[in-house]
RODO-2510 file (C-alpha; in nm, 4 decimals, decimal comma):
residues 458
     n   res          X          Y          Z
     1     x   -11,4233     1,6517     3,7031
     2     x   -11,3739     2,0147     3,6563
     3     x   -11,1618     2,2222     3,8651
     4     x   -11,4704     2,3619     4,0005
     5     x   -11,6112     2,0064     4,0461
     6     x   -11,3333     1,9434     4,2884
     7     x   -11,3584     2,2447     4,4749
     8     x   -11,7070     2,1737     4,5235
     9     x   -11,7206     1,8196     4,6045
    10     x   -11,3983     1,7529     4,7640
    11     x   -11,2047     1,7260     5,1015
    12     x   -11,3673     2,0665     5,2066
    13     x   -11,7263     1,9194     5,1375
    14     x   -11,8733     2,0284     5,4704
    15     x   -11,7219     2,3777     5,4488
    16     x   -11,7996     2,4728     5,0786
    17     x   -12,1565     2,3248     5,1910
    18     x   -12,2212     2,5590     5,4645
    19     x   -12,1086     2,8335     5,1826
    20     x   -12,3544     2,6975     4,9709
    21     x   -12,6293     2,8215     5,2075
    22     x   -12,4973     3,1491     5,2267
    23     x   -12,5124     3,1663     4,9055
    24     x   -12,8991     3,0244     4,8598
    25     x   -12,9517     3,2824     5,0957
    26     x   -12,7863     3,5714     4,9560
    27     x   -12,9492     3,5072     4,5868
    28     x   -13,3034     3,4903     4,7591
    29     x   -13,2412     3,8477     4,9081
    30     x   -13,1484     3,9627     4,5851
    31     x   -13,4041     3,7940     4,3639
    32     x   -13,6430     3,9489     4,6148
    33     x   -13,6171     4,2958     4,5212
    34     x   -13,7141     4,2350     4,1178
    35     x   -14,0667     4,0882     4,2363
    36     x   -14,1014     4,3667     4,4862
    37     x   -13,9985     4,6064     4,2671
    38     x   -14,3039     4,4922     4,0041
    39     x   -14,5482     4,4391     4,2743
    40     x   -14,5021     4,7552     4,4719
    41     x   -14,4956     5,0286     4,2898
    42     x   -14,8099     5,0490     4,1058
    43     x   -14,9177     5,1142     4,4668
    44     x   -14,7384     5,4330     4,4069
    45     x   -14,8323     5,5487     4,0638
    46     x   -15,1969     5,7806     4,2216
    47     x   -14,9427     5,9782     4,4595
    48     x   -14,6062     6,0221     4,1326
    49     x   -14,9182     6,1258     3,8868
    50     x   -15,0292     6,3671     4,1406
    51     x   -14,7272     6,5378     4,2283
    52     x   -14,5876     6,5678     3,8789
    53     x   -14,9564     6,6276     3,7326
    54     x   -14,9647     6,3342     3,5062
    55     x   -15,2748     6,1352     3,3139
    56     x   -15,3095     5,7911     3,3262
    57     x   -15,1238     5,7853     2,9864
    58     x   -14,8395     5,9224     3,0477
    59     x   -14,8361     5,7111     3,4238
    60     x   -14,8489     5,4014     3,3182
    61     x   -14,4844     5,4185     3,1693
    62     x   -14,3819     5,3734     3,5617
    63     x   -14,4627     5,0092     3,5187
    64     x   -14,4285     4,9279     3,1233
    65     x   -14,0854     5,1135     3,0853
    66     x   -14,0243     4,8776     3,4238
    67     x   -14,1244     4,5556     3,2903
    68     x   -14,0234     4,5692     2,9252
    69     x   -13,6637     4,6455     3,0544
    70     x   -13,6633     4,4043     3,2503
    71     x   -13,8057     4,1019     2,9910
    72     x   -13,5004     4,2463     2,7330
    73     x   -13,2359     4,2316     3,0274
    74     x   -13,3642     3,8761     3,1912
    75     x   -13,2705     3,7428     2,8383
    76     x   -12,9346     3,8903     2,7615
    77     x   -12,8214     3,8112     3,1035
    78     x   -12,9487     3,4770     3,0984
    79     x   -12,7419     3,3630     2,7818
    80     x   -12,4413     3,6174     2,9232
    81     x   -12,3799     3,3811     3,2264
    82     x   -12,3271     3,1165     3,0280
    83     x   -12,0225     3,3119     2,9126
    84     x   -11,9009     3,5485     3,2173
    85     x   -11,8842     3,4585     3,5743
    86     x   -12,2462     3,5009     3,7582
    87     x   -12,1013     3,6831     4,0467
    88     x   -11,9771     3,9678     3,8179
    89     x   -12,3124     3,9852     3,6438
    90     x   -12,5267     3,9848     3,9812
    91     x   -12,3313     4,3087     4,0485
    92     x   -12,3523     4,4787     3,7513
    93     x   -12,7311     4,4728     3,7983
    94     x   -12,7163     4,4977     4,1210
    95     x   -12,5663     4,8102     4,0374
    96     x   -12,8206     4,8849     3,7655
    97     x   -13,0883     4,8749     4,0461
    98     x   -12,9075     5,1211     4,2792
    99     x   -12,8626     5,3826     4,0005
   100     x   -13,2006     5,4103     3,8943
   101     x   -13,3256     5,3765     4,2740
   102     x   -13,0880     5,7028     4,3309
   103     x   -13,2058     5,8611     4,0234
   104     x   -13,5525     5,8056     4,0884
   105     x   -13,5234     5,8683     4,4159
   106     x   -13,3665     6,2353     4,3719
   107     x   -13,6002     6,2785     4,0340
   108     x   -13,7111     6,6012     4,0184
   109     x   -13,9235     6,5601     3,7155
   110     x   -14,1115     6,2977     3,5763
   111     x   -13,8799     6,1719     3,2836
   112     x   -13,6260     6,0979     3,5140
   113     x   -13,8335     5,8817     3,7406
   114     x   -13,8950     5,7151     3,4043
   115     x   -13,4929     5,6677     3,3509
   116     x   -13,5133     5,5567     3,7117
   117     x   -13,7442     5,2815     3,6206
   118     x   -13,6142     5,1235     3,3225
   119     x   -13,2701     5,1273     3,4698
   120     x   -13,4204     4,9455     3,7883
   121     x   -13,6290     4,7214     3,5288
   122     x   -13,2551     4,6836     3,3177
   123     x   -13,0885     4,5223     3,6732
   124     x   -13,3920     4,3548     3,7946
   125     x   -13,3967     4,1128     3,5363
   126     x   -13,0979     3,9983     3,5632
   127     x   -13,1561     3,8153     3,9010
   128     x   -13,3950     3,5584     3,8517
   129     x   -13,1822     3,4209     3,5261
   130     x   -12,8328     3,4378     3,6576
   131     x   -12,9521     3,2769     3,9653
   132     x   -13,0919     2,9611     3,7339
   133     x   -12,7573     2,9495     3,5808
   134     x   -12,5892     2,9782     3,9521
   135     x   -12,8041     2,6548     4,0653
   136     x   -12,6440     2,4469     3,7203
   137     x   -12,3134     2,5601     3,7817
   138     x   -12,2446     2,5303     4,1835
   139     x   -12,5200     2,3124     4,2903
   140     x   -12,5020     1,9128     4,2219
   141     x   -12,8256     1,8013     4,0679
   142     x   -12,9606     1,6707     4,3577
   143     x   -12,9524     1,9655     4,5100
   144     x   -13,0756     2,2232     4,2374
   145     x   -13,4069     2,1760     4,2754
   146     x   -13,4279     2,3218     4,6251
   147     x   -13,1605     2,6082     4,5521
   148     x   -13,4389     2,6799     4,2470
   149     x   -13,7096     2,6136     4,4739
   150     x   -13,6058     2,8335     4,7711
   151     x   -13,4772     3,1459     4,5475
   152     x   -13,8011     3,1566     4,3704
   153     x   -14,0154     3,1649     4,6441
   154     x   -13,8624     3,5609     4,6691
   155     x   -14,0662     3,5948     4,3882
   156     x   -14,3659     3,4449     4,5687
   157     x   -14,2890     3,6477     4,8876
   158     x   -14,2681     3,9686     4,7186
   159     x   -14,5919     3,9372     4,4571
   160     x   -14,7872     3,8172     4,8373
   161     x   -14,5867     4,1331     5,0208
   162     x   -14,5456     4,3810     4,7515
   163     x   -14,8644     4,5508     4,7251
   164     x   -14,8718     4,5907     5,0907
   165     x   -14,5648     4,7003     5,1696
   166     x   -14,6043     4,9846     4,8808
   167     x   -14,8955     5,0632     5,0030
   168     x   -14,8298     5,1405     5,3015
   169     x   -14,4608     5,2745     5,2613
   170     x   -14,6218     5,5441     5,0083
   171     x   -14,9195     5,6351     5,2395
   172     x   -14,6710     5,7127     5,5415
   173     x   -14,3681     5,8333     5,3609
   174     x   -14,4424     5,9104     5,0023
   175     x   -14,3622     5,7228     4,6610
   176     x   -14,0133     5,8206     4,6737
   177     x   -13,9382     5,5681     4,9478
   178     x   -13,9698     5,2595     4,6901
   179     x   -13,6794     5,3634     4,5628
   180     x   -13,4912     5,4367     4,8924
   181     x   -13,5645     5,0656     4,9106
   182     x   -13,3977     4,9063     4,6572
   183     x   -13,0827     5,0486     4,8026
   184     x   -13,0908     4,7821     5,0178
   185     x   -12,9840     4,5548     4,7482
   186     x   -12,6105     4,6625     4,7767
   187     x   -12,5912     4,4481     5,0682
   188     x   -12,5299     4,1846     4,8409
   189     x   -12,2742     4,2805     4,6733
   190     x   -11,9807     4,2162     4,9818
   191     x   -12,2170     3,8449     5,0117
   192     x   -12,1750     3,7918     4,6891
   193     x   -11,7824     3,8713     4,6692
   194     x   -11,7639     3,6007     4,9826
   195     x   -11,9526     3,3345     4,8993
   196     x   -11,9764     3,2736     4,5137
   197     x   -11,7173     3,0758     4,3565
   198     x   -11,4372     3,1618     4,1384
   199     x   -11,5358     3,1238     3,7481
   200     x   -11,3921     3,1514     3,4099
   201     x   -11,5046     3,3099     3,1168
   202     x   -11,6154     3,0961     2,8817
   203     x   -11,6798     3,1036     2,4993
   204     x   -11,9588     3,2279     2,3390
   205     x   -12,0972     3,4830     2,2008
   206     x   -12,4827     3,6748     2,2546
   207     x   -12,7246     3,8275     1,9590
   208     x   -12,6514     4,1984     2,1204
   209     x   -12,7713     4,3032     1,7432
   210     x   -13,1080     4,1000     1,7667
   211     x   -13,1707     4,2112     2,1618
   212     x   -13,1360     4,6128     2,0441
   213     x   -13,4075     4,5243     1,7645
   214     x   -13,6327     4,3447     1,9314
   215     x   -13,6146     4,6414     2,2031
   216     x   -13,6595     4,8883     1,9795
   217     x   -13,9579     4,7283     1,8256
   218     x   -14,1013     4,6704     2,1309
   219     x   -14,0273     5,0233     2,2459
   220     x   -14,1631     5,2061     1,9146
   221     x   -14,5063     4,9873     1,9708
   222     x   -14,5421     5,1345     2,2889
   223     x   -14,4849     5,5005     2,1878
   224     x   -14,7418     5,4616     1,9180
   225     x   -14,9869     5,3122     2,1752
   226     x   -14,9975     5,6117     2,3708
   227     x   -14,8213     5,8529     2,1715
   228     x   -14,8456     5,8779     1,7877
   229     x   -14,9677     5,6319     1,5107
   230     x   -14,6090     5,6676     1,3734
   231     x   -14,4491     5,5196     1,5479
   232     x   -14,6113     5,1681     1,5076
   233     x   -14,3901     5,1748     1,1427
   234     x   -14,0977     5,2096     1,3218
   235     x   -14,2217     4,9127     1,5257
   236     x   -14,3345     4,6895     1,2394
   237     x   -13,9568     4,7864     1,0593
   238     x   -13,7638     4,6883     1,3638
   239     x   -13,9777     4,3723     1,4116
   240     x   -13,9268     4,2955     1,0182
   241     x   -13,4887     4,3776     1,0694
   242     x   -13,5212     4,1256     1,3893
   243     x   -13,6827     3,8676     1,1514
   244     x   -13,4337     3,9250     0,8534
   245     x   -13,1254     3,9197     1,1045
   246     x   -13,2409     3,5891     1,3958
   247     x   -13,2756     3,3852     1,0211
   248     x   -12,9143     3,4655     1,0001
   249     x   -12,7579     3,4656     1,3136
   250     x   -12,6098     3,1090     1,4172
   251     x   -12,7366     3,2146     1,7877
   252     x   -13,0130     3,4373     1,7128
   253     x   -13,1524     3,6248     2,0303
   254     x   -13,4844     3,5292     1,8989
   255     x   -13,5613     3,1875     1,7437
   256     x   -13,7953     3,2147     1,4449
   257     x   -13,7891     2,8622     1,3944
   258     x   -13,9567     2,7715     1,7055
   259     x   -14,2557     2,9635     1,6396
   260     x   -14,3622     2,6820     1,3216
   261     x   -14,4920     2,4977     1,6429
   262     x   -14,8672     2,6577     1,6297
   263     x   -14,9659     2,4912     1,9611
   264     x   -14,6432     2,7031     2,1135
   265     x   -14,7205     2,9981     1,8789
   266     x   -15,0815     2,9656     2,0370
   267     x   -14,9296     2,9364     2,4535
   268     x   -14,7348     3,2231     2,3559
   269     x   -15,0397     3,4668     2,2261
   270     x   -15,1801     3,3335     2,5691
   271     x   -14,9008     3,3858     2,8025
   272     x   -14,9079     3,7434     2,6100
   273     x   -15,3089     3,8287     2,6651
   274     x   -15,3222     3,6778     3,0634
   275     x   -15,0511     3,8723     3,1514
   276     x   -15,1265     4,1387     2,9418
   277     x   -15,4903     4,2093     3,1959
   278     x   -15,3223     4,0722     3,4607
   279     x   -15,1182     4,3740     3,4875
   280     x   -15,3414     4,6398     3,3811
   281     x   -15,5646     4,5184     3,6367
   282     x   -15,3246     4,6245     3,8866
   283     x   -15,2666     4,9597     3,7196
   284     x   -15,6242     5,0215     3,6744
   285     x   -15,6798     4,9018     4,0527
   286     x   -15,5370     5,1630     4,2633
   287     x   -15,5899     5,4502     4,0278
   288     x   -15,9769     5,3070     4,0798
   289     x   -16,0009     5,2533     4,4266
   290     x   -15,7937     5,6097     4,5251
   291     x   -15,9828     5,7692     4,2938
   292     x   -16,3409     5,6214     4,3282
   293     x   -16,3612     5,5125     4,6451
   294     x   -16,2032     5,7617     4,7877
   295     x   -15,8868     5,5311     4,9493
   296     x   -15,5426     5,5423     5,0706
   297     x   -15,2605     5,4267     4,9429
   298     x   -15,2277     5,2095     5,2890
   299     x   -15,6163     5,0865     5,2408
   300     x   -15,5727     5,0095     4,8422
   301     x   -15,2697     4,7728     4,9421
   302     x   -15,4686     4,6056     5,2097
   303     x   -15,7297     4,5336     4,9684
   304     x   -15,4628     4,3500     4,6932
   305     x   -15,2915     4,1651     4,9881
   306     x   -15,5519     3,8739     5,0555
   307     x   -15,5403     3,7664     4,7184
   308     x   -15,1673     3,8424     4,6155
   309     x   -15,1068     3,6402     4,9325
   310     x   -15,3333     3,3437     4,8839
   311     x   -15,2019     3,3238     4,5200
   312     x   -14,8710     3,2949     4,6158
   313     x   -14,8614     3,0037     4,8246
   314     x   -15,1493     2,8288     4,6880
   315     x   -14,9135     2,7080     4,3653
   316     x   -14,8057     2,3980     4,4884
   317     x   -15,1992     2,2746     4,5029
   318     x   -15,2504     2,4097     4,1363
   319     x   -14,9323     2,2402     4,0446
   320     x   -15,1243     1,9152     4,1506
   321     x   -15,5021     2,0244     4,0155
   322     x   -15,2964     2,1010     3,6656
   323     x   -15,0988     1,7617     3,6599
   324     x   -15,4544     1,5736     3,7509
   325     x   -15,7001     1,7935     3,5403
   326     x   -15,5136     1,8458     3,2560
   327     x   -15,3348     2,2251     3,1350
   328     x   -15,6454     2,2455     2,8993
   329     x   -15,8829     2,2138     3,1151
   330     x   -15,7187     2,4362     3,3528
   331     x   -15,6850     2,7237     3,1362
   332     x   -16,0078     2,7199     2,9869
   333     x   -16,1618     2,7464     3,3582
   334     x   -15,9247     3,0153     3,5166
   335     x   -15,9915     3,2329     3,1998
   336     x   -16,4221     3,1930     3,1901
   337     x   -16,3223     3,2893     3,5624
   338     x   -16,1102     3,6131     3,4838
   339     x   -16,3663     3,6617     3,1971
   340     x   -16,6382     3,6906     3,4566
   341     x   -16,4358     3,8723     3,7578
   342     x   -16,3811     4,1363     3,5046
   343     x   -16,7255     4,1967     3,3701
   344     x   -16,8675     4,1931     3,7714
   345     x   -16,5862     4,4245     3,8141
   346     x   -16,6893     4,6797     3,5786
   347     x   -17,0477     4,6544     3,6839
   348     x   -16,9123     4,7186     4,0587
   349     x   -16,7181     5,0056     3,9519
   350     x   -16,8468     5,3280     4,2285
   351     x   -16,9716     4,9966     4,4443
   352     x   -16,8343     4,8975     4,7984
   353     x   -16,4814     4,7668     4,7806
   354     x   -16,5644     4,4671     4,9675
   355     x   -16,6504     4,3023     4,6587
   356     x   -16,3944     4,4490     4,5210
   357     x   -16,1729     4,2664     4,7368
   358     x   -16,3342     3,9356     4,7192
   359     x   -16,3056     3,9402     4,2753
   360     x   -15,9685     4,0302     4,3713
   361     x   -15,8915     3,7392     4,5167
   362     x   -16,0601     3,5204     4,2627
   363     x   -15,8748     3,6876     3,9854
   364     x   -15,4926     3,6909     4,1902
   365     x   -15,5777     3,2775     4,2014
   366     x   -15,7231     3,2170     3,8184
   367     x   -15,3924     3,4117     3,7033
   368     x   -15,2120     3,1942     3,8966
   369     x   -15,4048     2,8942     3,7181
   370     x   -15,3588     3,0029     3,4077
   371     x   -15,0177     3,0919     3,4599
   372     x   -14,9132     2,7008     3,5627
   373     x   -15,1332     2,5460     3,3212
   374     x   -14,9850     2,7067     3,0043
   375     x   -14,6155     2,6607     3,1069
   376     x   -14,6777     2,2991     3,2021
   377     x   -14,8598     2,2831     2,8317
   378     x   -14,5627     2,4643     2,7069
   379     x   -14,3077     2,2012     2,8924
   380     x   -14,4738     1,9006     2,7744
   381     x   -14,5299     2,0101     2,3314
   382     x   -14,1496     2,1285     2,2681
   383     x   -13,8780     1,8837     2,2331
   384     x   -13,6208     1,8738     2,5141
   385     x   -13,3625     2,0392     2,3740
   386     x   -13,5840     2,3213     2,2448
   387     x   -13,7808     2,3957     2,6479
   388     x   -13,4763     2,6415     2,7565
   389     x   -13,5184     2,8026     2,4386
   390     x   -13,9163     2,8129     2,4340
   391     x   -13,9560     2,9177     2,8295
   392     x   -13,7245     3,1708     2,7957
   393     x   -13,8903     3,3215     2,4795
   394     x   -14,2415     3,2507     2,6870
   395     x   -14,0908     3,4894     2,9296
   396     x   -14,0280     3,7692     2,6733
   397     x   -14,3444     3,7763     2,5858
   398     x   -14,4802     3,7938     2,9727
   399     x   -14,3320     4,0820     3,0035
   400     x   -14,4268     4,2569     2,6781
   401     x   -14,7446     4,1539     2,7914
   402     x   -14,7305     4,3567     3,0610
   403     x   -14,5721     4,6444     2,9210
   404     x   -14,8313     4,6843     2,6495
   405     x   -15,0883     4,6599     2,8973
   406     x   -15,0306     4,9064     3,1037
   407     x   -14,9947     5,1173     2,8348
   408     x   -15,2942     5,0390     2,6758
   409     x   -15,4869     5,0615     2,9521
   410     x   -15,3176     5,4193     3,0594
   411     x   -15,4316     5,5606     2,7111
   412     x   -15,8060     5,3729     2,7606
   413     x   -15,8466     5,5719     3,1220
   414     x   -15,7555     5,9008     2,9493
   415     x   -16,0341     5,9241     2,6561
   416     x   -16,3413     5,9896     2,6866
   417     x   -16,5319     5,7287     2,5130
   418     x   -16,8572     5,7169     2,6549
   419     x   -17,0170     5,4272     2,8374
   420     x   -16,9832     5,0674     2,7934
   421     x   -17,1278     4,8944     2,9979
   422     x   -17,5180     4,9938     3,0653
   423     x   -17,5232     4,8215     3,3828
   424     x   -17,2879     5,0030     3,6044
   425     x   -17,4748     5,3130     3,7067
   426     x   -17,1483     5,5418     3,8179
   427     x   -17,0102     5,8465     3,7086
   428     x   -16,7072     5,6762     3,6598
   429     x   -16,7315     5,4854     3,3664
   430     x   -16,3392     5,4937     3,2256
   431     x   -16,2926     5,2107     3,4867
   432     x   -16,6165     5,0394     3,3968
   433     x   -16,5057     5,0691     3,0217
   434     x   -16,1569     4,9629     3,0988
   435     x   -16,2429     4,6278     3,2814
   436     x   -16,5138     4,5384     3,0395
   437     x   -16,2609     4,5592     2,7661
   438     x   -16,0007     4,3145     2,9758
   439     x   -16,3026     4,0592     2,9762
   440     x   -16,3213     4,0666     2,6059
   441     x   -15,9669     4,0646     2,5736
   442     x   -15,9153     3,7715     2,8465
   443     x   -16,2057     3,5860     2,6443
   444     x   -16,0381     3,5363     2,3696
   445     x   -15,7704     3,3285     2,5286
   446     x   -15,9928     3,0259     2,5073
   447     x   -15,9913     3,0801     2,1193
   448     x   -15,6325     3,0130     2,1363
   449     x   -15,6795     2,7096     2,3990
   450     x   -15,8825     2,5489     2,1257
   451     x   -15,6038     2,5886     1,8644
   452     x   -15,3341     2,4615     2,0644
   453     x   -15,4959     2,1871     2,1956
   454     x   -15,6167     2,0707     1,8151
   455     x   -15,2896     2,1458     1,6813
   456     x   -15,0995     1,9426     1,9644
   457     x   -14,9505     1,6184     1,9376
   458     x   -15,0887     1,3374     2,1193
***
């Protein structure tokens, strides 16, 4: 036994056990405030665009400067606490958090409520991965599953609660509350100097080289989405310097080799495209509904909140449809679903938003579907010593996903391309045209369903 092991699971078993909760508890607090932080604030995005006279364009870098921060950091902290001690690294983002909360909370134009957001997105990620590591390093096995278990049902909590809470938060106090918010993470910063053991830094070493290109890349694709063509060959050289330096890093930050599995190459390009509408959904959404239908901020959130809610704790009963049905099978249905919700959605566009509310639902719970389905695909194709490698890169991806497609989708609301869809009759057809387009794009996952499956091994 380690020294560790012994202070763990000695004499002072009952006491260290009883710190053990404090600490499950304390991690759940924190790992609350990345999901909230997602799910919250594109509740917010109609009242910041309005105040700071923005398009949808230049908007939707609220969210993708959020998320694609916080897919880079969720990495590089995830491999850093298997070096440095996890307390240290829950407070540096932590701290991350509360300086872009008080920058964007003070921001008195819109680029720094940008800065805000990608520093928020830069701390946020580091919760949910240095809390995995904190269950393997303090927990016995036994016990890991419900530390997991318990501190990622924050996650579930604030993807049911988020949308309402902004909602209503930025209807009775303004957008600038969100950030006040996520102040209230510094609370655990004393819990965590009380109740986290002691650790030593271990050796090792992290791809910091690979982790700047692969941001850039990912960066420079966005700018050229909604800025200028140009800058897609600074994303295409990055990407190619990533490639040229992961074949020659011992550790790389991204493993080429893994993607010469096509049925993972395949999950990935589908973990990429559902999340990719999932999110611009809930851009589009609210801009929609404030817009459109003429609702508050409080009435848009009310509207997400059945199905964010039902979603969430509806995922141990998918868990069980996916192990009996098969992850095929499930993925193929949830995306004809999301396929259809979509199309009805752009037909509805300038409709009542009671059946807005209802495809809501049906799309929060096929995302969910699809969502379980390809990681259990995903768990059962890679060998076992290459799953912690593969889910974390299948994580990436999620949340370049959503990055891209909320910038997509920002640049999509802005033009005027006519209309799509000849059976929506409104005036508004940017939203028709924008939904129609994520049931095209949410179609083609089965494409990819068909390859992986063919491709797998039996």
């Amino acid at each position: 036994m380690t020294e560790l092991d012994n202070q763990w699971f000695g004499k002072d078993m009952v006491i260290m056990t009883k710190q053990l909760k404090y600490l499950l508890a304390t991690s759940w607090f924190i790992t609350l405030f990345a999901s909230l932080n997602i799910n919250m604030f594109n509740l917010g995005i109609p009242q910041i665009s309005q105040d700071f006279h923005l398009n949808s364009s230049e908007a939707s870098w609220i969210a993708s400067g959020f998320v694609l921060c916080t897919g880079i950091s969720a990495i590089i902290f995830g491999k850093l606490a298997d070096i440095y001690p996890t307390r240290r690294l829950m407070i540096i983002g932590i701290s991350l958090l509360a300086a872009g909360s008080l920058i964007g909370l003070f921001s008195p134009n819109y680029w720094m409520v940008i800065v805000g957001r990608m520093l928020q997105g830069a701390g946020a990620g580091s919760f949910p991965s240095v809390s995995m590591v904190m269950a393997a390093k303090f927990y016995p096995a036994e016990k890991r599953g419900l530390f997991i278990g318990i501190v990622m049902s924050s996650i579930t909590f604030g993807a049911g609660f988020g949308p309402l809470i902004g909602g209503y938060l930025t209807h009775l106090l303004g957008w600038r509350v969100l950030f006040a918010l996520s102040l209230f993470s510094v609370i655990g910063v004393p819990l965590l100097l009380k109740f986290t053991p002691k650790e030593t830094i271990s050796k090792g070493q992290i791809d910091i080289l690979g982790a700047i290109y692969c941001a850039l890349s990912a960066l420079f694709l966005l700018l050229g989405i909604q800025t200028h063509l140009g800058f897609f060959v600074l994303a295409i050289l990055f990407g190619i310097i990533m490639i040229w330096h992961s074949k020659r890093c011992k550790d790389p930050f991204i493993r080429i080799g893994i993607f010469k599995n096509i049925p993972y190459s395949m999950s990935i390009i589908m973990v990429f495209l559902v999340n990719l509408t999932h999110i611009a959904t809930f851009f589009v959404l609210p801009l929609m509904l404030i817009h459109v239908n003429d609702l508050n901020e409080a009435w848009t959130g009310l509207i997400i909140f059945p199905g964010a809610i039902f979603s969430a704790f509806a995922g141990s009963t998918i868990g069980k449809l996916t192990d009996a049905y098969g992850p095929t099978l499930m993925v193929r249905w949830a995306t004809l679903s999301m396929t259809t919700i979509f199309f009805i959605i752009s037909i509805l566009v300038g409709q009542s938003y009671i059946w807005i509310t209802l495809a809501i639902l049906l799309e929060y719970t096929a995302y969910s579907i699809n969502q379980v389905a390809i990681s259990s695909f995903v768990s059962k194709i890679l060998d076992f010593e290459e799953v912690g490698a593969g889910m974390g890169m299948m994580n990436l991806f999620l949340y370049i996903g959503m990055a891209i497609g909320t910038a997509i989708f920002g640049k999509i609301l802005t033009a005027d391309m006519g209309k799509w869809n000849p059976l929506n009759n409104s005036d508004f057809y940017s939203y028709s045209n924008a939904f129609l387009l994520l049931s095209l794009l949410i179609l083609s996952v089965l494409f990819f369903s068909f390859i992986a499956k063919r491709t797998a091994k039996e």
